[in-house]
C-alpha positions as CSV (number, residue, x, y, z in Angstrom):
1,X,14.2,-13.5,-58.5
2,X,13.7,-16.2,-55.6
3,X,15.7,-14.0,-53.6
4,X,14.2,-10.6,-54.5
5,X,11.0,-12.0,-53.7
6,X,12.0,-13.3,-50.1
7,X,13.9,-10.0,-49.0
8,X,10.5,-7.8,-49.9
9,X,8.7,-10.4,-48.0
10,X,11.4,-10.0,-44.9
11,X,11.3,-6.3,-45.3
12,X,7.2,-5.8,-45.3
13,X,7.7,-8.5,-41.8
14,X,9.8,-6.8,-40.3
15,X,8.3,-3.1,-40.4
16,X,5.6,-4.4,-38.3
17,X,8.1,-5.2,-36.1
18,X,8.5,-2.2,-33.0
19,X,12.2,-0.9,-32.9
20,X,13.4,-1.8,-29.3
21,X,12.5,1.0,-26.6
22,X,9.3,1.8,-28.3
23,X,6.9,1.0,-26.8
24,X,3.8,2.8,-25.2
25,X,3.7,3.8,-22.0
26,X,1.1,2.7,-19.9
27,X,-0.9,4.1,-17.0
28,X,-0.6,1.9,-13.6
29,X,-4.1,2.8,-12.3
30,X,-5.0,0.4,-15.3
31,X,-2.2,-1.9,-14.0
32,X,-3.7,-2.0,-10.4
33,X,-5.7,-0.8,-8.4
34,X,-3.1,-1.5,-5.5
35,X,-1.4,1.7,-5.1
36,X,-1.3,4.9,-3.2
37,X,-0.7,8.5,-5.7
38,X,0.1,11.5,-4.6
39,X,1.7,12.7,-7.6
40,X,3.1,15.8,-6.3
41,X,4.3,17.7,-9.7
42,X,0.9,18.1,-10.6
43,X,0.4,20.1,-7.3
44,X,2.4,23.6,-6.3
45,X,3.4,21.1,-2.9
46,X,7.4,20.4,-4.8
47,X,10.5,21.6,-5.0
48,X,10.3,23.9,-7.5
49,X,7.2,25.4,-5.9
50,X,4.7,25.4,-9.4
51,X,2.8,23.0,-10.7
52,X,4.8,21.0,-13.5
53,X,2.2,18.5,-14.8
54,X,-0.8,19.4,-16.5
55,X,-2.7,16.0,-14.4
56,X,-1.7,13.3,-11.7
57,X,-1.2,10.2,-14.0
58,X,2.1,7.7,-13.4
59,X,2.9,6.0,-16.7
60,X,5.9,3.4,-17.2
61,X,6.9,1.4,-19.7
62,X,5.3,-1.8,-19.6
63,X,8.0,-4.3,-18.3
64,X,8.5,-1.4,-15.9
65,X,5.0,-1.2,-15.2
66,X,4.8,-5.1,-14.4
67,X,7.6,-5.3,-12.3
68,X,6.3,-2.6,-10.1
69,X,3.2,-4.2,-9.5
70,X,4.9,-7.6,-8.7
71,X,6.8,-5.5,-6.3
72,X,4.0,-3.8,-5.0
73,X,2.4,-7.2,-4.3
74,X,5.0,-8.0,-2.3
75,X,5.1,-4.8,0.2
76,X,0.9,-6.0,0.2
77,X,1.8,-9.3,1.6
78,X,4.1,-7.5,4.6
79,X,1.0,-5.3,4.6
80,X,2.3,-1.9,2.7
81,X,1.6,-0.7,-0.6
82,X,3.5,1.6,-3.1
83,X,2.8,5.1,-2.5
84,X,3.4,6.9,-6.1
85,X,5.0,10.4,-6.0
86,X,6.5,10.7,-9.8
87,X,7.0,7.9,-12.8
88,X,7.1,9.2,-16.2
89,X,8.7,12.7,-17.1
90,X,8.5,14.8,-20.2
91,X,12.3,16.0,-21.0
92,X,10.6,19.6,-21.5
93,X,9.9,19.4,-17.4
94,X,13.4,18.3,-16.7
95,X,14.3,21.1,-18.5
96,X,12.6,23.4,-16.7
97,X,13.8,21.6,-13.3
98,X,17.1,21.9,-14.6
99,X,16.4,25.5,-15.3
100,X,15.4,26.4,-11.8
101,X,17.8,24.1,-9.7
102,X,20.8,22.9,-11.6
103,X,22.6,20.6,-9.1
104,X,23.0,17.4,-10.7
105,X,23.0,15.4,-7.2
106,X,19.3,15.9,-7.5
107,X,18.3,17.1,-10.8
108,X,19.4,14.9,-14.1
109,X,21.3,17.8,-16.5
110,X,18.4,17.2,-19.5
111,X,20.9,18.6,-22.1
112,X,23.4,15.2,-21.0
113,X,21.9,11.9,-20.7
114,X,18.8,13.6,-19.2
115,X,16.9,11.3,-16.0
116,X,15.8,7.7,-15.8
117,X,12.1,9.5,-15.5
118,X,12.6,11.0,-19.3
119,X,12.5,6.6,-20.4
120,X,9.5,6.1,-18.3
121,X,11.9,3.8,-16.5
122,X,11.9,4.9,-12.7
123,X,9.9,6.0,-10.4
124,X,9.8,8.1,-6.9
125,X,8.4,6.3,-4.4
126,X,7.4,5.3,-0.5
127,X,5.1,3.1,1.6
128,X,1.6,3.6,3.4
129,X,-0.1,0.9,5.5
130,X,-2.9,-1.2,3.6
131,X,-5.2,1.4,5.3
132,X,-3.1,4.3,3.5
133,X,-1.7,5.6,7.0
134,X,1.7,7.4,6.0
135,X,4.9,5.3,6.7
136,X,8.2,7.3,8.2
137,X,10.8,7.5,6.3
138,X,13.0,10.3,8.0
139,X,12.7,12.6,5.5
140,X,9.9,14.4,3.2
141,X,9.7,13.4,-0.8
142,X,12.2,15.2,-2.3
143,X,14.2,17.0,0.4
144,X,17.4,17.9,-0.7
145,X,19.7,17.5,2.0
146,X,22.2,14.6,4.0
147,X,18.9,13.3,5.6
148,X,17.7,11.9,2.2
149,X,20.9,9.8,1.4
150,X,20.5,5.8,1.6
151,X,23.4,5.9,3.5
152,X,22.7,8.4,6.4
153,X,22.1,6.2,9.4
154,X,21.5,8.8,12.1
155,X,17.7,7.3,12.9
156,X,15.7,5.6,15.1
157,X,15.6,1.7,14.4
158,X,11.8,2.0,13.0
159,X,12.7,4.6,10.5
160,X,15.9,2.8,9.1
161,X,13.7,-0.5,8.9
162,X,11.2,1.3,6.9
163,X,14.2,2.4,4.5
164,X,15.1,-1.4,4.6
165,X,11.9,-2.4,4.0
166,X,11.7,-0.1,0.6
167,X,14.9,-0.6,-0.5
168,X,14.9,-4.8,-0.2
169,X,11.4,-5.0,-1.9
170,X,12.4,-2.6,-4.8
171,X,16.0,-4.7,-5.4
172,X,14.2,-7.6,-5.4
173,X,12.3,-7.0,-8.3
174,X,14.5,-5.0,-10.4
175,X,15.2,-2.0,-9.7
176,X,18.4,-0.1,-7.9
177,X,18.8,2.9,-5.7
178,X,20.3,6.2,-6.1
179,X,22.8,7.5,-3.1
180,X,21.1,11.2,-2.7
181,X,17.3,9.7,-2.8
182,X,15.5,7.2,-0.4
183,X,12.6,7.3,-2.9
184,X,14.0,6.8,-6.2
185,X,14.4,3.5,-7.6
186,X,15.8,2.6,-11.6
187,X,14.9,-0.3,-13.2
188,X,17.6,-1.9,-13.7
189,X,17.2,-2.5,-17.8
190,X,16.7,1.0,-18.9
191,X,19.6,1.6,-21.2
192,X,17.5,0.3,-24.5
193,X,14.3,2.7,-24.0
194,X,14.5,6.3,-25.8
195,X,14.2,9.6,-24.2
196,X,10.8,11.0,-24.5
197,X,8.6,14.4,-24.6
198,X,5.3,13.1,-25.3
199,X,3.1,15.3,-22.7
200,X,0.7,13.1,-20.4
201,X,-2.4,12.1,-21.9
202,X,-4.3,14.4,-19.4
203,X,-8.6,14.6,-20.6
């Protein structure tokens, strides 16, 4: 009976207890005030040429979300900021993505194991001055070509510093690089956080 008694008492513990990965997501503007958006997916000004989100929010799960504003303090010391082009990404979008430009070098297949984006666990970024002045970086958010690769060195010095600049701050605090994409950074411990489809929270 003593035993009955303590496995109900385990079990009613332990369903108020979140599975791993299940978090919510939450919004960096209530993170900081820190960083630059220009979310472009909620504008017609992307790849795909329509706009994909129904407003400009940038959610991440919260160790995510922390992690990016310790590295965004960082680029403020060296006086940059984060400027946020894309974080979290309903698997219905990637679908459509996929839909309209299925080349897996720069579009996760969302019927596979989907994007990084889909886990509210990356992000697509670059850097502005303090003032918000735009920072070169060789190559447009989301251009599709050599250019765009971390490993293309045909630059001028100041450009491949810049690329430096991103790439050490972003490693530093967790996250890694892709080869085809200068702006997207992965943090590194995504594997335990689910796939979602919520929608954003748009008012």
């Amino acid at each position: 009976m003593l035993k009955l008694k303590t496995l109900i008492i385990y079990s009613l513990l332990f369903a108020w207890i979140p599975l791993q990965g299940q978090s919510e997501l939450v919004d960096m503007a209530d993170v900081s005030t820190e960083f630059d958006y220009e979310i472009r997916y909620a504008t017609p000004n992307n790849f795909i040429g329509e706009i994909l989100y129904d407003c400009a929010k940038c959610l991440l799960q919260p160790d995510v979300a922390d992690a990016l504003a310790k590295a965004n303090q960082y680029f403020c010391e060296r006086g940059y900021k984060i400027k946020l082009y894309d974080c979290y990404r309903p698997l219905d979008v990637q679908k459509k993505m996929w839909s309209l430009f299925p080349r897996p070098t720069y579009v996760a297949n969302p019927y596979g194991k989907g994007s990084i984006h889909n886990k509210g666990a990356a992000v697509d970024i670059s850097l502005v001055t303090l003032d918000g002045c735009f920072v070169d970086m060789g190559t447009d958010y989301d251009y599709f070509g050599r250019e765009a690769h971390i490993d293309y060195y045909d630059f001028s010095e100041k450009i491949l510093s810049n690329r430096r600049l991103l790439m050490e701050g972003m490693r530093a605090h967790g996250f890694k690089t892709i080869r085809s994409e200068w702006w997207h950074y992965s943090f590194q411990k995504n594997r335990s956080y689910p796939t979602l489809n919520d929608p954003l929270p748009c008012d």
